[in-house]
C-alpha positions as CSV (number, residue, x, y, z in Angstrom):
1,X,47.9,93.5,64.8
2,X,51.0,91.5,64.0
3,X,54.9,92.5,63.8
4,X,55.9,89.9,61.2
5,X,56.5,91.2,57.9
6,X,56.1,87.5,56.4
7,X,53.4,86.9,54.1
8,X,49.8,85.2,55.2
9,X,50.9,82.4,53.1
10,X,54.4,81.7,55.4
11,X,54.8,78.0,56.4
12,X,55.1,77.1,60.7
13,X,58.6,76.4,60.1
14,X,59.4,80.0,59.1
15,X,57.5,81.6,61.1
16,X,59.1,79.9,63.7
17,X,63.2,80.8,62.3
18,X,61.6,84.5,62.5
19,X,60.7,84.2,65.8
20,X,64.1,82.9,66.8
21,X,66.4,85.6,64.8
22,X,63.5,88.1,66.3
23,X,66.2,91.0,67.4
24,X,63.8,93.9,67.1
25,X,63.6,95.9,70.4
26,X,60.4,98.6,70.7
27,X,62.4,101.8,72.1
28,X,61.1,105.2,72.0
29,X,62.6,107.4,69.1
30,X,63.6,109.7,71.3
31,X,65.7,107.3,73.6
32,X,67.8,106.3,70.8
33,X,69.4,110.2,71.3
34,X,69.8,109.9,75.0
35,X,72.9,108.7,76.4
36,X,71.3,107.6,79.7
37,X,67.9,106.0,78.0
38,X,69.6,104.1,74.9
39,X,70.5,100.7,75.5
40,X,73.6,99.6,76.2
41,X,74.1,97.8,73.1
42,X,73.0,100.6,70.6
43,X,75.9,103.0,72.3
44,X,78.6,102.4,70.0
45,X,76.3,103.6,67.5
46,X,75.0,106.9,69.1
47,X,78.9,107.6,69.8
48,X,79.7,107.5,66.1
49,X,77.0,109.6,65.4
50,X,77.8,112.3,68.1
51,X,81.6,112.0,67.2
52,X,83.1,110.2,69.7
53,X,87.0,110.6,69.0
54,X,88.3,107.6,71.3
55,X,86.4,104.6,72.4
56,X,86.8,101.0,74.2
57,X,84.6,97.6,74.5
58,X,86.6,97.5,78.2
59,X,85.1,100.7,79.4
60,X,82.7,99.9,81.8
61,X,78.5,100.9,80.8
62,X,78.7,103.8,83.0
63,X,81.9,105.2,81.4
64,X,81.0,104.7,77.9
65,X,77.5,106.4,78.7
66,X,79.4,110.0,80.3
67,X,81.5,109.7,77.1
68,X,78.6,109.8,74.8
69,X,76.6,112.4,77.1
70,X,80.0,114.7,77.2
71,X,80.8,114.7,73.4
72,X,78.4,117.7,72.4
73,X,79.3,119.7,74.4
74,X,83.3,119.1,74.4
75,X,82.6,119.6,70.2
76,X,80.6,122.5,71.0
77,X,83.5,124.3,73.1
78,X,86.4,122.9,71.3
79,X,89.8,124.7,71.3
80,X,88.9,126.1,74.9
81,X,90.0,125.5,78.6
82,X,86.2,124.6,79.3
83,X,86.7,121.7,77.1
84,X,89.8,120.3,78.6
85,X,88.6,120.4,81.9
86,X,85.4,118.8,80.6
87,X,87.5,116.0,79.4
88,X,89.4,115.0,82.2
89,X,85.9,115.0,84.3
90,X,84.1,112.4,81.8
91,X,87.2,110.5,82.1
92,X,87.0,110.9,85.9
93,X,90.3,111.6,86.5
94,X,90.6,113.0,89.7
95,X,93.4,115.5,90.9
96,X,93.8,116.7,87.4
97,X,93.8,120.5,86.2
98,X,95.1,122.2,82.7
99,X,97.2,125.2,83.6
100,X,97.9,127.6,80.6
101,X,101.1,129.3,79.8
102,X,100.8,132.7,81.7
103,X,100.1,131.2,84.7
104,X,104.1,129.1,85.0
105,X,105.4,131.6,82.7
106,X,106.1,129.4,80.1
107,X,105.7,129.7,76.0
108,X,102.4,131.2,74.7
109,X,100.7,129.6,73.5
110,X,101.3,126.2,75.6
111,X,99.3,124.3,78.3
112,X,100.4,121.4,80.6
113,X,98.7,118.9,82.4
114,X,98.7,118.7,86.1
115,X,98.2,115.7,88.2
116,X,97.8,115.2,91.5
117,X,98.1,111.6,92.4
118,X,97.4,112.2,96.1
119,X,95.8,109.3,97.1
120,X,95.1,108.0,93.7
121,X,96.6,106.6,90.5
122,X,96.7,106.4,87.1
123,X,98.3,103.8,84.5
124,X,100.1,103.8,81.6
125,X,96.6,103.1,79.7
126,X,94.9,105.8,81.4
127,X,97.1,108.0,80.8
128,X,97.6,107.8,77.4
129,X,93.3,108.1,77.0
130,X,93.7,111.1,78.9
131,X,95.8,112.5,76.3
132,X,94.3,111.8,73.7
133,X,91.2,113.1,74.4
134,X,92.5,116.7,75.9
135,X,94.6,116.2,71.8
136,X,91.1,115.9,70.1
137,X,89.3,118.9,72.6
138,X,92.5,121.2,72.1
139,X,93.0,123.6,68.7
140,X,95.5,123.2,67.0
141,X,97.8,126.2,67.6
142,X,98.1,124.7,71.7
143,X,100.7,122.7,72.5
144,X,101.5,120.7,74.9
145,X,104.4,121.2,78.0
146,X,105.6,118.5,80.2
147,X,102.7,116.9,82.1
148,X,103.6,118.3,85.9
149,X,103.2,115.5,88.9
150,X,102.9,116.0,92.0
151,X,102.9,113.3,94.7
152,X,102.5,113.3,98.7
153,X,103.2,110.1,100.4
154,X,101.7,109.7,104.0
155,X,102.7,107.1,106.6
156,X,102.8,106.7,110.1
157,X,107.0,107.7,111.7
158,X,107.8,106.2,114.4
159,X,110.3,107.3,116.1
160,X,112.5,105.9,119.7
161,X,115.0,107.6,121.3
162,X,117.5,105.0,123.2
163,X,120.5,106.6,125.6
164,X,123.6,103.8,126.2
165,X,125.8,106.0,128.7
166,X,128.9,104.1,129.8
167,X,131.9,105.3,132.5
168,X,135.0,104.5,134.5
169,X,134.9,104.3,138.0
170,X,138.7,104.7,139.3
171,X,138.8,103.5,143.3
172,X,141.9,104.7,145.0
173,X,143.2,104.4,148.7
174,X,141.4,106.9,150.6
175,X,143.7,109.7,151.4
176,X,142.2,112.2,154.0
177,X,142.3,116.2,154.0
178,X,144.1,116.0,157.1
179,X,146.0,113.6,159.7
180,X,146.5,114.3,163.3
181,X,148.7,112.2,165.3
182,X,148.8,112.0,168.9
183,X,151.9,109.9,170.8
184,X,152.6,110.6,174.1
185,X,156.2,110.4,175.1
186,X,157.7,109.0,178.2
187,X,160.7,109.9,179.8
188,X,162.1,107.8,181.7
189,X,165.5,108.3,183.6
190,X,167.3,105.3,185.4
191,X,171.0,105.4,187.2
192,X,173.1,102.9,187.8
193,X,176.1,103.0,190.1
194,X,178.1,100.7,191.3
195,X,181.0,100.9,194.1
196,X,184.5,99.1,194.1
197,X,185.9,98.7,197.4
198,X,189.8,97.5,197.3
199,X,190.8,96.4,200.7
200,X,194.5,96.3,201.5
201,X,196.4,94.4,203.8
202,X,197.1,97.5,206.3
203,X,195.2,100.4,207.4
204,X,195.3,103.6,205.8
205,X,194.1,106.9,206.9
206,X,192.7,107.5,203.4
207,X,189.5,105.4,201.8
208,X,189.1,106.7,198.1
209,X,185.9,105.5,196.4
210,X,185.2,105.5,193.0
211,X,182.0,105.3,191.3
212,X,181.0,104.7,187.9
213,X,177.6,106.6,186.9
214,X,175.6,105.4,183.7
215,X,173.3,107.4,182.2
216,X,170.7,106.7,179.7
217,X,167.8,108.2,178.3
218,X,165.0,105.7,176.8
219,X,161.8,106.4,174.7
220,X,158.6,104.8,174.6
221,X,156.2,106.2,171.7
222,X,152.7,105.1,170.8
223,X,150.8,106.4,167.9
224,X,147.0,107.6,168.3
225,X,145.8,107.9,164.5
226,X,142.6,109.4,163.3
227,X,141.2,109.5,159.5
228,X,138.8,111.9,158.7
229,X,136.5,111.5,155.7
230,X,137.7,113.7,152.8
């Protein structure tokens, strides 16, 4: 049994040309439906078919395949919060949650995206495929609020503690709580006298003497001090 469709009477050359634009590729039927059995090429078809809103030649195999497998059942649920939430997991977005409009007390009717970019992050690109896709999954009387971030940064503090302490000494002459003084005092006494003696040429019965006393009073001090500590 052959696979050429060229008649018995085909010259070498063609047979050859048809053996080098051969693109046919023996794949189950039944693979050609599954996201995670068609080949990698075919996928952009299988996506139109399924109704792929959004797609991109830079998505990686793996991403295009989830997007494909996802797209039943986010048309299935449309218009719901299941198929929001389904969204932002094909897109693997992680930290990301719809809340509706009862839950922040906003408008009914509304929705807002949450992110949590704890420890991950998202571009201006990703972003905007996010939003698209939760736009083609919404209906049509949703709208949306402002998307809500929330951010925690974490980092090591280090923290030192450094005292400078600076004062004035003063030194002044010691000056003691008390002061004794000791001097011993001496007394001393001395007399001088002296005696004139006037002789006269003839005797008299009478001899007066006269005598000059001096007196004085001198003082010797010494001083004994002692300093006690204060």
């Amino acid at each position: 049994m052959t696979n050429s469709l060229l008649p018995p009477s085909t010259t070498p050359l063609e047979r050859d040309v048809e053996q080098a634009t051969d693109r046919t590729m023996y794949v189950p039927f039944d693979a050609l439906w599954d996201a995670n059995r068609i080949p990698a090429h075919l996928l952009p078809w299988l996506a139109w078919a399924l109704g792929v809103r959004q797609w991109s030649e830079t998505w990686s195999e793996q991403r295009k395949r989830d997007e494909v497998a996802a797209a039943l059942t986010i048309r299935r649920h449309a218009g719901t919060l299941g198929a929001l939430r389904q969204v932002i997991n094909t897109q693997g977005v992680e930290g990301a949650d719809i809340t509706e409009w009862f839950d922040y007390q906003g408008q009914p009717g509304h929705f807002r995206l949450e992110l949590d970019l704890d420890g991950i992050g998202i571009n201006k690109r990703g972003y905007g495929e996010l939003i698209a896709g939760l736009t083609h999954a919404k209906r049509l009387s949703a709208h949306f609020d402002p998307t809500k971030i929330l951010s925690t940064t974490r980092g090591h503090v280090r923290l030192g503690i450094g005292r400078h302490a600076s004062g004035n000494l003063t030194l002044q002459p010691y000056r003691p709580a008390f002061l004794e003084t000791r001097s011993p005092s001496i007394v001393a006494t001395g007399q001088h006298s002296s005696t004139a003696i006037t002789l006269t040429p003839y005797l008299s019965s009478h001899l007066h003497t006269s005598g000059l006393m001096r007196f004085g009073l001198g003082q010797h001090g010494s001083s004994n001090t002692t300093l006690y500590p204060g």
